[in-house]
C-alpha positions in Angstrom: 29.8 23.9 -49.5 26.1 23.9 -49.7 26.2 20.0 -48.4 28.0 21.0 -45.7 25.4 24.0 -43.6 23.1 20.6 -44.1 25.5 17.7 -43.0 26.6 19.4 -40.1 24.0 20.6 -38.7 22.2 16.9 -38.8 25.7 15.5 -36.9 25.2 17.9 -34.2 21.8 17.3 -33.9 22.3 13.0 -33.8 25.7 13.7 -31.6 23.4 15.6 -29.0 20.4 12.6 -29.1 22.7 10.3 -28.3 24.4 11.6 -25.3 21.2 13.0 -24.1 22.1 16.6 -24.8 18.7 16.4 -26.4 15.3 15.3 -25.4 13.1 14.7 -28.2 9.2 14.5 -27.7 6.6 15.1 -29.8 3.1 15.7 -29.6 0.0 16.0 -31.4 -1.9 19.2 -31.2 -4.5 19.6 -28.5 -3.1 16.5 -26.7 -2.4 16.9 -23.1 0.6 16.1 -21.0 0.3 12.8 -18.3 -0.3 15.4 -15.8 -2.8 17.5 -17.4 -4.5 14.1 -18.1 -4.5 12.3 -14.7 -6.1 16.2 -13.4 -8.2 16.3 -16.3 -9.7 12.7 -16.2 -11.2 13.5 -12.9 -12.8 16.1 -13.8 -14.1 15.9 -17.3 -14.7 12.0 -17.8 -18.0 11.0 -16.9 -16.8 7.5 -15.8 -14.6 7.6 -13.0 -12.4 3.8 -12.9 -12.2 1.7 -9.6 -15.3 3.3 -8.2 -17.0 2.4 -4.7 -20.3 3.5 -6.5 -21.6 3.5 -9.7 -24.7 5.1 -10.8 -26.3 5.8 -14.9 -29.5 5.2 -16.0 -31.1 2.0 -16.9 -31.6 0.7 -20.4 -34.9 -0.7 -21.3 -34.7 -4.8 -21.9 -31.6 -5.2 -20.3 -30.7 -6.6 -17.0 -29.1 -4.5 -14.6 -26.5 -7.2 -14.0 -25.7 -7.2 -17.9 -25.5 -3.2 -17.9 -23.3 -3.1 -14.9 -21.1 -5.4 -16.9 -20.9 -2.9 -20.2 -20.7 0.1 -17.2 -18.1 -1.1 -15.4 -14.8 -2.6 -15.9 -13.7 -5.7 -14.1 -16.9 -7.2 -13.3 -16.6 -10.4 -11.4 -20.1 -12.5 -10.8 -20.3 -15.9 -8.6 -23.0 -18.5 -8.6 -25.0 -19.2 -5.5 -28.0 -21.4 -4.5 -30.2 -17.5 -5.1 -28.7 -17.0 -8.1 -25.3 -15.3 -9.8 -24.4 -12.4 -7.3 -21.7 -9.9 -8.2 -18.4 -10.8 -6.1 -16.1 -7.8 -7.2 -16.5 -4.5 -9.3 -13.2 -2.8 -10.6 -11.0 -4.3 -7.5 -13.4 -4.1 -4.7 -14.2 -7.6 -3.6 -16.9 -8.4 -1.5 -16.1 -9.6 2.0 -13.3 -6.8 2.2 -13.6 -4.3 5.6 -17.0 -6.1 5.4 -18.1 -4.3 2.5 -20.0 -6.2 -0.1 -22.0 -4.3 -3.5 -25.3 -4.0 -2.7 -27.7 -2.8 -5.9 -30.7 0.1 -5.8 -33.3 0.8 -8.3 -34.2 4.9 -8.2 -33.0 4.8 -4.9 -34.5 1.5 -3.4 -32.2 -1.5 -2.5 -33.3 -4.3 -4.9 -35.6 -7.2 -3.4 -34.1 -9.1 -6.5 -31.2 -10.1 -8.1 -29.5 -7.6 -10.6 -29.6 -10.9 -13.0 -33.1 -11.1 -12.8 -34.4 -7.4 -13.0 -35.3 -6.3 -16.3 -35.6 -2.6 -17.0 -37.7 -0.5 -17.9 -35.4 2.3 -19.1 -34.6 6.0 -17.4 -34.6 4.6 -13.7 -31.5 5.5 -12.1 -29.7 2.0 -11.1 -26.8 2.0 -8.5 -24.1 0.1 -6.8 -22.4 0.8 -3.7 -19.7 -1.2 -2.1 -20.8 -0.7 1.6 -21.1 -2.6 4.8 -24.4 -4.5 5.0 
């Protein structure tokens, strides 16, 4: 009898998975639904994907154009007669609504290339994907 309360309980239980009388999820604790996620990311993730700016501070001995590549995801750089120039940033492609990324050190647009500027650490570099 005592095989029994356990067997049929578990053939009620399988019965009602497989019909889809029962939807079975599980979760870890303090993990947050898809919803609270896509709010939450937003809000409490300091890096914000598919940008049309990107702004953090430099790191000393590093080019920008090397930083940008660890700050950013989908970095695309071309070659040019001047120099490698970045062609596209996380989906935004230069030449698009005539927007191309243009680079500023603490506020300044560059004179030179993001390949060839060295930091010095703490200035604030940024990009912005804006008409020229």
């Amino acid at each position: 009898m005592r095989r029994l309360h356990i067997i049929i309980p578990t053939l009620i239980v399988t019965a009602l998975l497989a019909t889809g009388g029962i939807v079975w999820t599980t979760t870890r604790p303090n993990q947050a639904t898809a919803d609270e996620q896509s709010s939450s990311i937003t809000t409490k993730t300091p890096i914000e994907r598919n940008r049309i700016e990107i702004t953090y501070p430099a790191k000393a001995g590093e080019t920008s154009l090397d930083q940008l590549k660890q700050e950013a995801d989908n970095v695309i750089t071309k070659q040019s007669a001047y120099g490698e120039y970045v062609d596209s940033i996380e989906g935004h492609k230069g030449g698009t609504d005539e927007k191309y990324w243009s680079f500023y050190i603490d506020g300044t647009m560059a004179t030179v290339g993001a390949g060839s500027y060295t930091q010095k650490g703490g200035e604030t570099i940024e990009w912005k994907f804006q008409k020229l």
